[in-house]
C-alpha positions as CSV (number, residue, x, y, z in Angstrom):
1,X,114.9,98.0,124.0
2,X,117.4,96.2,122.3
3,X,118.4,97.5,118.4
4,X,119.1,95.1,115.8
5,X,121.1,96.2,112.6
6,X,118.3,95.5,109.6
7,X,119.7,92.8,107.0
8,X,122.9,93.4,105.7
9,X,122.1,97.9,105.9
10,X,123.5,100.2,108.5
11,X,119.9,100.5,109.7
12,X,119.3,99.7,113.3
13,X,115.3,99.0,114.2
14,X,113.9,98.1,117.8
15,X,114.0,93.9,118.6
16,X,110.1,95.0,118.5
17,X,108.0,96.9,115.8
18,X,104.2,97.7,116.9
19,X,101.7,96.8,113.8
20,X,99.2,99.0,113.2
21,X,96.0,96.4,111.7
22,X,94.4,97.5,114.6
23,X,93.9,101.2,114.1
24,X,90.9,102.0,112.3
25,X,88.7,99.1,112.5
26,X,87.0,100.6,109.0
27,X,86.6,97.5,107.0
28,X,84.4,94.2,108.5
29,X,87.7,92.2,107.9
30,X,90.3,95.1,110.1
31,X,87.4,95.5,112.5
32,X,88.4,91.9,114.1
33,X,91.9,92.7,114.6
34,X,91.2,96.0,116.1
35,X,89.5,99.8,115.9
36,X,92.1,102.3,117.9
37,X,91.0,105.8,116.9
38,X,93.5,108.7,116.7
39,X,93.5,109.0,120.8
40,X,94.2,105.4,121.5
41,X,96.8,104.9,119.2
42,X,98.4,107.9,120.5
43,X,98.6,106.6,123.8
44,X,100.2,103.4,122.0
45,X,102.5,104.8,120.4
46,X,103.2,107.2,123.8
47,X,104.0,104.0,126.1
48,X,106.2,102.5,122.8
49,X,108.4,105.5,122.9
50,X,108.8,105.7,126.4
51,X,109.8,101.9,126.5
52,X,112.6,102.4,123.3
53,X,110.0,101.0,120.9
54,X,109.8,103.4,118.1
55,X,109.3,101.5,114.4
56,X,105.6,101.1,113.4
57,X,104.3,99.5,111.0
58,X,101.3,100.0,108.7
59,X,99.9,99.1,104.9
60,X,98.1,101.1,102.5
61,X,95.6,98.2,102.5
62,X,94.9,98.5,106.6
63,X,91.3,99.7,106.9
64,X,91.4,100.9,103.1
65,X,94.2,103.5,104.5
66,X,92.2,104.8,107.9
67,X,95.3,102.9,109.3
68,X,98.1,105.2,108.0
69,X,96.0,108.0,108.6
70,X,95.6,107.5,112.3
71,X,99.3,106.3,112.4
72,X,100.0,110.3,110.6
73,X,98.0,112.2,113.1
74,X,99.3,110.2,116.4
75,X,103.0,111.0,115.3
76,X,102.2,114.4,114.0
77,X,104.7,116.5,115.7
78,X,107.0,114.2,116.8
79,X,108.1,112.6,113.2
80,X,111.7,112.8,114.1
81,X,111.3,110.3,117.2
82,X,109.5,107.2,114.9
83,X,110.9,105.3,112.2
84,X,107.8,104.2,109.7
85,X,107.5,101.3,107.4
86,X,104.5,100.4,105.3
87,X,103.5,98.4,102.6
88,X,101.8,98.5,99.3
89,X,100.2,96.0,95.7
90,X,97.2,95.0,97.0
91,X,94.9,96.4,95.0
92,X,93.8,99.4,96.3
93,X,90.8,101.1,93.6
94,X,89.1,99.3,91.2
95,X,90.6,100.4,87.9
96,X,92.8,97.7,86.5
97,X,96.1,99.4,87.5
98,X,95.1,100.0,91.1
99,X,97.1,96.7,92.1
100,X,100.1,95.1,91.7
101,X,104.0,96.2,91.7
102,X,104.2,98.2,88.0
103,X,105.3,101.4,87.7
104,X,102.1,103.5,87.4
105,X,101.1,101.7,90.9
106,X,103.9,101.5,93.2
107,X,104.7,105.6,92.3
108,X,100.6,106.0,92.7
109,X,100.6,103.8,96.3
110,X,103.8,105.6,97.6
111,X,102.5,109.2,96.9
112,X,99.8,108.2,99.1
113,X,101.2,106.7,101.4
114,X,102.8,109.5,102.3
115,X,100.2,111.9,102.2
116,X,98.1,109.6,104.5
117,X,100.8,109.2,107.0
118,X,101.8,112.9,107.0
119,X,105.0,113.0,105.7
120,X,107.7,113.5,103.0
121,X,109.7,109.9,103.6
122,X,109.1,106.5,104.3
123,X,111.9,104.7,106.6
124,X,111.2,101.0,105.1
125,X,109.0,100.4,102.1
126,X,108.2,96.4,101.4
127,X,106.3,95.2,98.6
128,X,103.0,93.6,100.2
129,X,103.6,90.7,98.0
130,X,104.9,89.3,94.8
131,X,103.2,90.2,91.4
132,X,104.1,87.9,89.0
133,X,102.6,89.9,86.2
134,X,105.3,92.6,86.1
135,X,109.3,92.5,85.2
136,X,111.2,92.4,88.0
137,X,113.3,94.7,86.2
138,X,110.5,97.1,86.4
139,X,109.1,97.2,89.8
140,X,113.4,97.0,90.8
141,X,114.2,100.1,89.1
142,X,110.9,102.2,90.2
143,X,112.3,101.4,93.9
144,X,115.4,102.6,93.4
145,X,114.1,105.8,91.6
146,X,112.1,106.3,94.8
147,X,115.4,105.5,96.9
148,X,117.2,108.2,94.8
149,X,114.2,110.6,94.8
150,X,113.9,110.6,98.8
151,X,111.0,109.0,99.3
152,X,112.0,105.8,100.6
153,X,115.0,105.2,103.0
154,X,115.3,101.5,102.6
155,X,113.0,98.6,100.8
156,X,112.0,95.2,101.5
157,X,109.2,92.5,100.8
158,X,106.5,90.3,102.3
159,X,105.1,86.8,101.4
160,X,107.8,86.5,98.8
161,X,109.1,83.0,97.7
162,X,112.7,82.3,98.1
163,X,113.4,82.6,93.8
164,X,110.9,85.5,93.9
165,X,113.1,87.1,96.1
166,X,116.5,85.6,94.8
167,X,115.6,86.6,91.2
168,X,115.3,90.4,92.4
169,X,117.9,90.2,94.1
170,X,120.2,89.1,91.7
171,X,119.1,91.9,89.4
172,X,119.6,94.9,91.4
173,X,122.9,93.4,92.0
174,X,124.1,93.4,88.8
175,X,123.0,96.7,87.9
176,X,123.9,98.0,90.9
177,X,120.2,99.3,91.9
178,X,119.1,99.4,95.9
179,X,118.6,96.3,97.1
180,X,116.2,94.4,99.8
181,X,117.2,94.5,102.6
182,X,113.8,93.4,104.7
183,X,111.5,90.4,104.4
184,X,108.6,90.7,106.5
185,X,107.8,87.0,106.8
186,X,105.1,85.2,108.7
187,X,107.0,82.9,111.5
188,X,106.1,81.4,114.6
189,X,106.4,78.4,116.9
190,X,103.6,77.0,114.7
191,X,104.2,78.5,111.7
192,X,108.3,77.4,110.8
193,X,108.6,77.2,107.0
194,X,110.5,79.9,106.7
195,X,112.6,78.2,108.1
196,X,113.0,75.9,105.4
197,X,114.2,78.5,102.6
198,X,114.0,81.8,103.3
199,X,115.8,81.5,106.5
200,X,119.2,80.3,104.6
201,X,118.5,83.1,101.8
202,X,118.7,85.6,104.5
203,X,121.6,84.4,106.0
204,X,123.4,84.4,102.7
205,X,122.1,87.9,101.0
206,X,122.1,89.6,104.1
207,X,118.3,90.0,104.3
208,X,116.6,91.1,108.0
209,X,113.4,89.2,109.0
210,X,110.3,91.4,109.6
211,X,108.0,89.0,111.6
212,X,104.5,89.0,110.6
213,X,102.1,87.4,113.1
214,X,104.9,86.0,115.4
215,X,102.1,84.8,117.7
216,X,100.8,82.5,115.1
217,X,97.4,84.3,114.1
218,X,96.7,84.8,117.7
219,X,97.2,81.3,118.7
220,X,100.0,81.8,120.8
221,X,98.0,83.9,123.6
222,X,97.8,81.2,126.1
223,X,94.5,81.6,126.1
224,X,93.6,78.8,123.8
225,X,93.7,75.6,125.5
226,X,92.7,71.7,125.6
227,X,89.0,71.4,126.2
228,X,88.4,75.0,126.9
229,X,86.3,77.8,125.1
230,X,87.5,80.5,122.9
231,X,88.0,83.4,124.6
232,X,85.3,85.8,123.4
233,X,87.5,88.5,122.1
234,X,89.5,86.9,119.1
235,X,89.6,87.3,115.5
236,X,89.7,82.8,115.2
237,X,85.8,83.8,116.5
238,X,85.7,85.2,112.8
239,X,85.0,83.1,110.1
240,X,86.6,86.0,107.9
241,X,89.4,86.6,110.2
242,X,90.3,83.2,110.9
243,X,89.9,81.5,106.9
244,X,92.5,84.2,105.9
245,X,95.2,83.3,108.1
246,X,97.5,80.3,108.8
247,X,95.7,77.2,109.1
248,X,97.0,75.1,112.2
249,X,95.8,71.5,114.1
250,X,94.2,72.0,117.0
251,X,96.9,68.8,118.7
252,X,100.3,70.6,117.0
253,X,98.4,73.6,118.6
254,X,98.0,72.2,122.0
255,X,101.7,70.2,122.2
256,X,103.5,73.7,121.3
257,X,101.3,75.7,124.3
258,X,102.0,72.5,126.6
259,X,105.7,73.2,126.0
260,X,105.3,76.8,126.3
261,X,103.1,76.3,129.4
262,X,106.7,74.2,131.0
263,X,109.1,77.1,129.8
264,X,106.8,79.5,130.9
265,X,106.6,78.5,134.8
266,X,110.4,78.0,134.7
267,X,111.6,81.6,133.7
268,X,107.9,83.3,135.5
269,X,107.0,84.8,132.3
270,X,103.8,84.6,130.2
271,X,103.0,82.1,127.1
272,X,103.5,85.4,124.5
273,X,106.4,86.4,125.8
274,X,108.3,83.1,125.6
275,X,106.8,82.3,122.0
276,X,108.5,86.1,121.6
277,X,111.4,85.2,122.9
278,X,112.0,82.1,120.9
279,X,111.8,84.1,118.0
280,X,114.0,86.4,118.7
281,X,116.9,84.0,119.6
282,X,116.3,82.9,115.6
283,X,118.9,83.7,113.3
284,X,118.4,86.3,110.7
285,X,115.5,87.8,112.9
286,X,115.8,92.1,113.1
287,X,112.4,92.8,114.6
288,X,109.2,91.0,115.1
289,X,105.3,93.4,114.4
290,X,103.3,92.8,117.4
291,X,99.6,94.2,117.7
292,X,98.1,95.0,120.8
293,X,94.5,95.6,120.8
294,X,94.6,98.3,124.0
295,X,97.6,99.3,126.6
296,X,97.9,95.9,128.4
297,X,98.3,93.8,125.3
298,X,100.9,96.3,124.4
299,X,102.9,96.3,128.3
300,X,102.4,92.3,127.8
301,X,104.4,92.3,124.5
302,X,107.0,94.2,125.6
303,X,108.2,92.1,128.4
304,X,109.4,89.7,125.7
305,X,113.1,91.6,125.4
306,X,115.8,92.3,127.9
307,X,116.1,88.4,128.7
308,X,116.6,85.1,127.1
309,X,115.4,81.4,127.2
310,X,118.2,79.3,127.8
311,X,119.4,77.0,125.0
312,X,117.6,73.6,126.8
313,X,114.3,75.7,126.9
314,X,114.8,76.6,123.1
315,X,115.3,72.8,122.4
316,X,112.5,72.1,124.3
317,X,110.4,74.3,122.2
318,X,112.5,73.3,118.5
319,X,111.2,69.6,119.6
320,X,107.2,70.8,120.4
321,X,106.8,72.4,117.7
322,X,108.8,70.5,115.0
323,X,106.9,69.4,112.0
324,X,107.5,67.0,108.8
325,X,109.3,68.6,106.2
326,X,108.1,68.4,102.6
327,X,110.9,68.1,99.6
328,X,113.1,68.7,99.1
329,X,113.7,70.7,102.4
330,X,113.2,66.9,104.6
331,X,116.1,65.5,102.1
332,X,118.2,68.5,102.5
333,X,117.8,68.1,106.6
334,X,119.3,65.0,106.4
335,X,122.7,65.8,105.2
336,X,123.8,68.3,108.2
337,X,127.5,68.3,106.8
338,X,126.0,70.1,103.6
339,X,123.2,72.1,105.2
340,X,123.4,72.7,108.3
341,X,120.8,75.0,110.2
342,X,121.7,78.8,110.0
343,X,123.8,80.1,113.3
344,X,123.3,83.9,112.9
């Protein structure tokens, strides 16, 4: 497994993280992804370790917390071996502070957080998304108090904005308070805004992409093709599932797996593990979640590392999966001199 320094820290995570949505099944919307009990996610998280894979990732919000649970009790014992990183500001209890990034909530959703997964420290802690309600200056200095208490080894966010982020940023810079060094971002071969923004913001604060859904919502399977039915196990067979995620054409859809389908027979590896690979040949990429429903999902997922597309198979799949810019990101792309595409 191939270790990746995370951002601009000294913190090195595996090339791949394995996301754990699909423990638990104990909500109708989780149950789509996924229902490992303690046993099967054991045996997960037994075949990442033995392959160098040992970051997991999890959210207080994944099956209402069965997911950090099950995470706690398959790594009881063996704590020291795993690096953890989990989320939290969904609203998690009905009272109208159970949600958000304010003090009273993120101290409330860390405690937890840890109690669920088991232990006294948290390796990364990312802000599940932005809550425009309360100071940055606020939810800034309750992470670093958490920092300084121990709690938390390192911070990041998910689903931020590029000024969102830039904004927090710039204040724990100039107060000298711990700053983000993660932003678990959804990116894929059909999903490459963050491309557009948040990819040059990384590259110039030193910020490591987490990657969210790098198979595009479970699009990128290879299993979804021109005139052929849905396989029968997917969440897109969900109306729930599939209305809360990325919303893709059906033709972009098919012209990215074609292209994938070419690279694919070249190098003799699957449709996942080239969109995979694409990704991580992307600057400011440090790991990328993936989810695996049972153990050959998982085996499948990590053949992605320990080789690389060549740079006319990249191009190939840069020009498949290309789309229109909006502004001022397509006015910005013309003046290459000025703004040139990020090289690390």
């Amino acid at each position: 497994m191939e270790y990746r320094q995370l951002g601009g820290s000294g913190f090195k995570v595996p090339a791949l993280t394995l996301g754990t949505g699909t423990f638990g099944g104990g909500t109708e919307f989780f149950k789509e992804w996924g229902a490992s009990d303690v046993a099967e996610a054991s045996r997960l998280i037994d075949i990442c370790l033995e392959n160098g894979l040992n970051m997991f990732d999890s959210a207080d919000i994944y099956s209402n917390g069965l997911a950090e649970e099950i995470l706690g009790q398959a790594i009881k014992g063996r704590r020291d071996q795993v690096l953890i990183s989990t989320k939290g500001t969904f609203r998690f209890g009905d009272g109208p502070n159970n949600v958000g990034s304010s003090r009273w909530h993120l101290i409330r959703s860390v405690e937890n957080s840890l109690k669920r997964l088991g232990t006294d420290y948290i390796d990364l802690y990312q802000l599940h998304g932005f809550d425009a309600m309360t100071p940055v200056e606020e939810v800034v200095g309750t992470l670093d108090d958490l920092v300084r208490a121990g709690k938390i080894r390192y911070i990041g966010v998910s689903n931020f904005s590029g000024w969102h982020l830039m904004k927090s940023l710039a204040h724990a810079d100039k107060f000298g308070l711990t700053k983000y060094v993660a932003n678990q971002t959804y990116y894929s071969l059909i999903g490459r805004e963050y491309e557009w923004e948040l990819m040059p913001l990384g590259v110039d604060q030193k910020v490591g992409a987490v990657v969210w859904s790098p198979l595009g919502w479970g699009r990128l399977t290879g299993k979804l093709r021109r005139n052929q039915p849905r396989p029968e196990t997917s969440r897109l067979n969900h109306k729930l599932s599939s209305s809360m995620g990325p919303q893709v054409d059906d033709e972009y859809l098919y012209k990215v797996v074609d292209a994938l389908d070419e690279v694919a027979a070249e190098v003799g590896k699957t449709v996942p593990q080239v969109a995979l690979n694409w990704l991580l040949q992307r600057p400011t990429v440090s790991t990328l979640i993936i989810g695996a429903r049972n153990e050959e999902q998982l085996r499948q997922n990590l053949g992605a590392v320990g080789w690389n597309l060549t740079t006319e198979q990249v191009a190939k799949l840069d020009a498949a999966s290309e789309k229109p810019k909006i502004y001022p990101y397509w006015h910005q792309s013309g003046f290459d001199e000025r703004n040139p595409f990020p090289t690390r």
